[in-house]
C-alpha positions in Angstrom: 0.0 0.0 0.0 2.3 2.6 1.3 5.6 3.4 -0.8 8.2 4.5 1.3 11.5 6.1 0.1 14.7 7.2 1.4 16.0 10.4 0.3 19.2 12.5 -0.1 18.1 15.7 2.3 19.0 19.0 2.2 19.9 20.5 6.1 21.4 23.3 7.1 24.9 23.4 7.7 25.3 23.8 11.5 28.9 25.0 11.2 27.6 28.1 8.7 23.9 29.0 11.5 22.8 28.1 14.4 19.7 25.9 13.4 17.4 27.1 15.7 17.4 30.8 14.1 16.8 29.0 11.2 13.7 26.9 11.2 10.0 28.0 11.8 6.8 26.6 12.5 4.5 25.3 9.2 3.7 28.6 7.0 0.3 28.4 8.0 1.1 28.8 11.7 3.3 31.5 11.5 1.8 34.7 12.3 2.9 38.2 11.7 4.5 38.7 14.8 6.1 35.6 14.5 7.3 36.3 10.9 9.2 39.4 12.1 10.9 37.4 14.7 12.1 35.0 12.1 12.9 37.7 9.4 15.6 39.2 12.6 16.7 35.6 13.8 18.9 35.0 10.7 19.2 36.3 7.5 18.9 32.6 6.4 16.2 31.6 7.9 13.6 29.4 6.3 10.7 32.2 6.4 12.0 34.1 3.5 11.8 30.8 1.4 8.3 29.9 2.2 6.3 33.1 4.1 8.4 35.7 2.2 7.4 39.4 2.4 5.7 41.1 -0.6 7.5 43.9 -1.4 6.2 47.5 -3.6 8.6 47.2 -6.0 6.7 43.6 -6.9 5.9 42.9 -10.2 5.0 39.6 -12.3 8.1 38.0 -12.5 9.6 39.2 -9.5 7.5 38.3 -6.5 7.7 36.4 -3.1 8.0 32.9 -4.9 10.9 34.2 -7.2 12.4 35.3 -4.2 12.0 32.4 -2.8 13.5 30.4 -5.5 16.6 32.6 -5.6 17.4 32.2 -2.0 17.0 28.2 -2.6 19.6 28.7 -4.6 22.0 31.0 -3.3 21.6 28.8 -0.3 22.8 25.3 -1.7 25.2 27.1 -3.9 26.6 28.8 -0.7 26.8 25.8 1.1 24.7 27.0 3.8 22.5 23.8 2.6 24.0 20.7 2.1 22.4 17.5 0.4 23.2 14.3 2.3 25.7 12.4 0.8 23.3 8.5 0.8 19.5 8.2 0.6 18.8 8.3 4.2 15.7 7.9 6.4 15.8 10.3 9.4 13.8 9.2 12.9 11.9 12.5 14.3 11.4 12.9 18.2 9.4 15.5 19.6 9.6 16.0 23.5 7.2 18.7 24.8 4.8 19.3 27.9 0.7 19.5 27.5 0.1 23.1 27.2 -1.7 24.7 30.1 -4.5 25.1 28.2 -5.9 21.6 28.8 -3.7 19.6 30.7 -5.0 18.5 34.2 -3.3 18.9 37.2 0.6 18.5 37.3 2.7 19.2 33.9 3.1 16.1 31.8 6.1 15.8 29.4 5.6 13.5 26.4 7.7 12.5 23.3 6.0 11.5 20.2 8.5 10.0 18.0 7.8 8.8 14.3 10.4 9.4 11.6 10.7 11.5 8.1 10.7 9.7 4.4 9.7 10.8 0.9 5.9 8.9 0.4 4.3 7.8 -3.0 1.6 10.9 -3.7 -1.3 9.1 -4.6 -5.0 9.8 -5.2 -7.4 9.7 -2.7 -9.5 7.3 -4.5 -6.5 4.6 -4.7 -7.2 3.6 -0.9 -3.7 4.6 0.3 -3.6 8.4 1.6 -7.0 9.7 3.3 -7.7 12.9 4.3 -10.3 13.9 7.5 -10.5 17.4 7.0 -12.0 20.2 4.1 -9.2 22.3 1.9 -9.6 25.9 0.6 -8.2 26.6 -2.9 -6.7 29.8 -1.7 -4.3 28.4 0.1 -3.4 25.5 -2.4 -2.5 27.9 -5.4 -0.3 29.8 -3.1 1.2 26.8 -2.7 1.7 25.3 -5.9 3.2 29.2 -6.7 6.2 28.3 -4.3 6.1 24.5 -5.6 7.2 25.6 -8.9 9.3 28.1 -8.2 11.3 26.4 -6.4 10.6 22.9 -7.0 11.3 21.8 -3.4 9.8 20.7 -0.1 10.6 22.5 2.8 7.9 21.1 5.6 6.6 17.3 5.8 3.4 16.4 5.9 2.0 14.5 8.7 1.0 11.4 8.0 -0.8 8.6 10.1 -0.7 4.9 10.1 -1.2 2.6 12.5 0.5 -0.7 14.0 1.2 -2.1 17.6 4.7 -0.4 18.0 6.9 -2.4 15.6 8.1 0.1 13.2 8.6 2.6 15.5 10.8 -0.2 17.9 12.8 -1.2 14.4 13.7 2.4 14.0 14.8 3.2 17.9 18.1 4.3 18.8 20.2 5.5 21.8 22.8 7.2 19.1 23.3 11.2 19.6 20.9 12.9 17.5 22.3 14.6 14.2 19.6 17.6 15.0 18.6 18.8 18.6 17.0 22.3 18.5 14.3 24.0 21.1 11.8 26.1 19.3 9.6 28.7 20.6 7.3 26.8 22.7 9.9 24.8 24.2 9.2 21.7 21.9 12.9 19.8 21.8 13.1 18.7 18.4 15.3 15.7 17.7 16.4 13.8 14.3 18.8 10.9 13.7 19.9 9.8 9.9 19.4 6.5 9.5 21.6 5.5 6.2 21.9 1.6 6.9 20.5 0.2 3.6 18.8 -3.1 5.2 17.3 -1.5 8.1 15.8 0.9 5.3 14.5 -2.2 3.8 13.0 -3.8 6.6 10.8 0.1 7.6 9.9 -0.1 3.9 8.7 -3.7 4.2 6.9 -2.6 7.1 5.0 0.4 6.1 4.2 -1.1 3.0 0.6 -2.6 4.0 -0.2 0.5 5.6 -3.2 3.0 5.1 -2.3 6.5 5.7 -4.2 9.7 7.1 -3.2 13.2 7.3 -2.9 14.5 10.1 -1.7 18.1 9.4 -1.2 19.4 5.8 -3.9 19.0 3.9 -3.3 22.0 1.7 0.4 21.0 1.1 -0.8 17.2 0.2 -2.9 18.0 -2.5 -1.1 21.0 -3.9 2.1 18.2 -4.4 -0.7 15.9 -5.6 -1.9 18.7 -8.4 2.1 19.5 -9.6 2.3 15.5 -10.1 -0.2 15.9 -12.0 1.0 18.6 -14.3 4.3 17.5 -14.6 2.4 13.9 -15.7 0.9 15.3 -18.4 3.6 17.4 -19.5 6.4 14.6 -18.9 5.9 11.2 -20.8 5.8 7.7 -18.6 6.2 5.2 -22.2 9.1 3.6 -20.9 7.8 2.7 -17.9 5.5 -0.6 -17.6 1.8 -0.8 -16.2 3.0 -2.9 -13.4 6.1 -0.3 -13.0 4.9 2.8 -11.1 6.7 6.0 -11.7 9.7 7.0 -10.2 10.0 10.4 -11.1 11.0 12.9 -8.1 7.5 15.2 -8.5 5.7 11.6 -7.8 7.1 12.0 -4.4 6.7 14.4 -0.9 8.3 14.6 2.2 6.4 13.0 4.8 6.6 12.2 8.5 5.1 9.5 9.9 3.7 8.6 13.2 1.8 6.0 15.0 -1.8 7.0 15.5 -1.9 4.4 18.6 0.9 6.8 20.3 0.3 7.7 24.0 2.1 10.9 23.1 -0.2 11.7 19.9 -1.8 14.7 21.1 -5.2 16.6 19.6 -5.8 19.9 21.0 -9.3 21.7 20.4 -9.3 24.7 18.5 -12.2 27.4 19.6 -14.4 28.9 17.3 -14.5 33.0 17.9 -17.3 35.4 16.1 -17.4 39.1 15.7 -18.7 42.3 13.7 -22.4 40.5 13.8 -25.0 43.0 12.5 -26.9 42.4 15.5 -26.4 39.9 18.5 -28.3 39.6 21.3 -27.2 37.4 24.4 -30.8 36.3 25.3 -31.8 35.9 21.4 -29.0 33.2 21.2 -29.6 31.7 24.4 -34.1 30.6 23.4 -32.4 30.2 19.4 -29.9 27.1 20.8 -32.6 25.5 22.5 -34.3 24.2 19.4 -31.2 22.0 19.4 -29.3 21.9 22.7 -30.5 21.2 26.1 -28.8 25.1 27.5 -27.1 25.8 30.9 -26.1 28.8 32.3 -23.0 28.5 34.1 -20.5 30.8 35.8 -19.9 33.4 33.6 -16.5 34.4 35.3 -15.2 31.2 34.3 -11.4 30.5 34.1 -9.9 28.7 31.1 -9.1 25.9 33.0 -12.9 25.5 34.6 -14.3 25.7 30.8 -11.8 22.9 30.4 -13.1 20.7 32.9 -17.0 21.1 32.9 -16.3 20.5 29.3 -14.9 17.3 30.0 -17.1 16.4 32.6 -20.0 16.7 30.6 -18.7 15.5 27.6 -17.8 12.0 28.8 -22.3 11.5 27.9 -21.7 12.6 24.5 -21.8 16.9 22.9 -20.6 19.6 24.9 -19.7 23.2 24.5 -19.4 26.1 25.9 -20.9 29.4 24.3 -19.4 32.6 26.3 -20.5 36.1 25.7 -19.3 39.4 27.6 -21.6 38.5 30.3 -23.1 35.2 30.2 -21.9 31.4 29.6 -24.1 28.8 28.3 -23.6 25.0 28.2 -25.1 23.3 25.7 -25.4 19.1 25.7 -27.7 16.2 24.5 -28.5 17.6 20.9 -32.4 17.2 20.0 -32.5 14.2 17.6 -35.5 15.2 16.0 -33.4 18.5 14.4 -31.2 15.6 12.8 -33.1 15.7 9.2 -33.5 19.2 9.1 -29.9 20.3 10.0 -27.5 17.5 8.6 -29.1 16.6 5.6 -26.0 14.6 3.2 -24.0 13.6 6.2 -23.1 10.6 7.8 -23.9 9.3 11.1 -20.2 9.7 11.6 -20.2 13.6 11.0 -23.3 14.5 12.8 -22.1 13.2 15.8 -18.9 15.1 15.6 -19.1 18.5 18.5 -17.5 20.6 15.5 -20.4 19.5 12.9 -23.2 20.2 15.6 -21.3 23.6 16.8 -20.9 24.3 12.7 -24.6 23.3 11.4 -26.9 24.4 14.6 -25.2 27.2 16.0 -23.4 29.0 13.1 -25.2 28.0 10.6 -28.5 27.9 12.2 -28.4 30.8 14.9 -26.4 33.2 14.0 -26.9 33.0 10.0 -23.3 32.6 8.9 -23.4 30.7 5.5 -21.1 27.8 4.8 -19.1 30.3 2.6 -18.3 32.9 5.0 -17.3 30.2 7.2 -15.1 29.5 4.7 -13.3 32.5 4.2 -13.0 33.4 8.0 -15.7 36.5 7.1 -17.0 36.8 10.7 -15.0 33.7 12.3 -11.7 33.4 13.6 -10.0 30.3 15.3 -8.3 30.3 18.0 -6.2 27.0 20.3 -6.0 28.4 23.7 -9.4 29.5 25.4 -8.4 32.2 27.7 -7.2 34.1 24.6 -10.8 33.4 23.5 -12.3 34.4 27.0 -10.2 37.2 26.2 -11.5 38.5 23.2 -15.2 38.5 24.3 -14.6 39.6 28.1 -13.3 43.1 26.5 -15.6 43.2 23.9 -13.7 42.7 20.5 -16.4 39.8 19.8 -19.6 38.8 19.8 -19.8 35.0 21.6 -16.9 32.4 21.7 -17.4 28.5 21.4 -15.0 26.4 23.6 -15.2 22.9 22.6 -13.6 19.4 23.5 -10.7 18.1 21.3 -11.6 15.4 18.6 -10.9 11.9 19.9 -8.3 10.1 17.2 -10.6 6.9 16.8 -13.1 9.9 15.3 -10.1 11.2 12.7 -9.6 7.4 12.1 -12.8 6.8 11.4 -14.7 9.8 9.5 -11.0 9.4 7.9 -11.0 5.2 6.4 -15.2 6.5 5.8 -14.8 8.4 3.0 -16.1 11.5 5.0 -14.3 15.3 6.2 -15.1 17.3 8.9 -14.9 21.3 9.1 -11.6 23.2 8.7 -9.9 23.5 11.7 -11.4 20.8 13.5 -8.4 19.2 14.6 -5.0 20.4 16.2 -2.3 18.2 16.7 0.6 19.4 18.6 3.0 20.1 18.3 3.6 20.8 14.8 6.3 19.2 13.0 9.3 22.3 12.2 10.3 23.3 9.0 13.5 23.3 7.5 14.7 20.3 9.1 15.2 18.4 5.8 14.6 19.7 2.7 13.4 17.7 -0.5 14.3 18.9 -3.7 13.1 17.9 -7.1 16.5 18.2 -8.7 
């Protein structure tokens, strides 16, 4: 099923930067502020490749992606990336501690280890590579921009499979790492080359039955998935056989992969935040959400970590959120069944029993009027991980009402995954996120 590769990747050179002023988050978690940081870390760093600055003097042929083309290769050229010298796989640790946010009690540390190869790209409807979650095509042409300007891979996708432990145990090792770097959330990245040729073998062999989902990088996936497919039909395959798939480097990405039975695989919940309403009223939302929800008012000077644990509390019996307003807070459980036909008309049993499709279809949909579209383009919705930044927001009145919500459970991504089925954007957060610039996959 799953075609693993070892490749020859590009790293930075830790004798020409320091790594850790070098590499970032994903792109699509770097936020202004953060982009400034990593514009003044190093003048190397990764974020001019693939969240460059537009600049006025832009035009059409020189732009953020030609930029970002012509750093690529300055860079190699430089020798402030170097290509490894064997097709290597390269084992990926990540130790961190359960943010605040939703941890209980004491701090737990964790390390989630998996490890980083080049995966076949394959259609979804070949039974190999699922998806769980909705794309935008915003995002994907800003990607394929950068794809073909530069014809690299600077992030991996993360990719699920799942087993009892055994690749994972055939990959172990109590070698130094090649890579240790902290990044800004204190997540201790680690990565060891792995070049021995039947050791390769034997992960290949192993991973080769395997279904894989996507954890994080949907967007990325398919916009690799779309360049294969241009270059396929510019590019002819007559010399190789029907039973011979391609080998060609664009039939290829740069994936990490990690055991979805992992006690350290974490899901964190992100909360839904809505603003610049015509009209809201607190009391008006309140009788609107009991057509579906039983409704509770609770204490509306509720903590981040109290939100976190009545929602747990009550959502061990099924839905649960939390709506918050500047003055009120509202739980709402045990959806009314008989609003099933009338709300989730075209999806599964599955999806309707998700807490992000019953927040999506009764309450922004339903009560407050926001069409599937401008949930789409973020019109009058933001998302945001940690609730007391979304307590924040609607205590000083920048918003209307927040949603706090349980995290999805992975048997639901497993399952609404092997289904067939997606569920909203944003509707899952795993942490942490896998850094960029660690290896580098280029085309040629």
């Amino acid at each position: 099923m799953a075609d693993i590769r070892p490749f020859r990747a590009f790293r930075y050179d830790p004798h020409s930067v320091s790594l850790g002023d070098v590499v970032t988050q994903p792109y699509d978690k770097i936020t202004p502020a953060l982009q400034d940081r990593y514009y003044a870390a190093n003048p190397h760093n990764l974020v001019r490749i693939i969240l460059g600055r537009r600049e006025e003097s832009d035009t059409g042929e020189t732009n953020t992606y030609s930029r970002a083309a012509a750093y690529f290769g300055d860079w190699r050229q430089q020798g402030i990336l170097r290509q490894d010298t064997v097709p290597s796989l390269y084992v990926y640790s990540q130790s961190f501690t359960i943010p605040d946010s939703i941890k209980k009690g004491s701090a737990t540390e964790l390390e989630r280890r998996g490890f980083i190869a080049l995966g076949r790209i394959e259609d979804y409807s070949a039974g190999v590579v699922y998806r769980h979650e909705q794309t935008l095509a915003k995002p994907k042409a800003d990607r394929l921009d950068l794809l073909r300007a530069t014809r690299a891979h600077f992030g991996q996708i993360f990719m699920l499979y799942e087993d009892s432990g055994q690749v994972e145990a055939l990959l172990a090792t109590d070698a130094s790492p090649d890579i240790e770097v902290a990044d800004e959330y204190n997540v201790v990245h680690r990565v060891w080359r792995i070049t021995d040729a039947r050791l390769i073998d034997s992960a290949r062999s192993a991973m080769s039955d395997k279904k894989l989902i996507i954890a994080d990088g949907h967007h990325r996936y398919e916009t690799a998935l779309n360049y294969r497919n241009e270059l396929r039909a510019s590019y002819s395959h007559s010399n190789t056989s029907p039973s011979t798939p391609p080998s060609d480097p664009y039939e290829f990405v740069m994936m990490t992969f990690v055991n979805m039975n992992s006690p350290a695989l974490l899901i964190l919940p992100t909360h839904r935040v809505v603003h610049s309403l015509d009209s809201f009223s607190e009391e008006s939302f309140r009788n609107s959400a009991r057509a579906f929800f039983d409704v509770e008012d609770v204490d509306a000077a509720l903590d981040a970590s109290r939100a976190a644990a009545i929602l747990r509390e009550c959502g061990r019996a099924g839905t649960s959120l939390l709506a918050v307003t500047a003055n009120r807070a509202f739980l709402l459980h045990h959806p009314n069944p008989n609003m099933a036909a009338q709300v989730f008309g075209g999806l599964s049993i599955r999806q309707q029993a998700l807490d992000v499709v019953q927040l999506h279809k009764c309450l922004l949909e339903k009560v407050l009027h926001l069409s599937e579209e401008s949930i789409r383009n973020q019109q009058n919705i933001s998302y945001v991980r940690d609730a007391a930044e979304a307590l924040s927001h609607v205590r000083r009145a920048r918003t209307n009402i927040a949603f706090l919500m349980n995290p999805c459970r992975m048997s639901q991504v497993r399952d609404i995954a092997f289904a067939g089925d997606v569920m909203p954007q944003k509707s899952t957060d795993f942490y942490p996120k896998l850094l960029s610039g660690l290896t580098i996959y280029a085309l040629d």
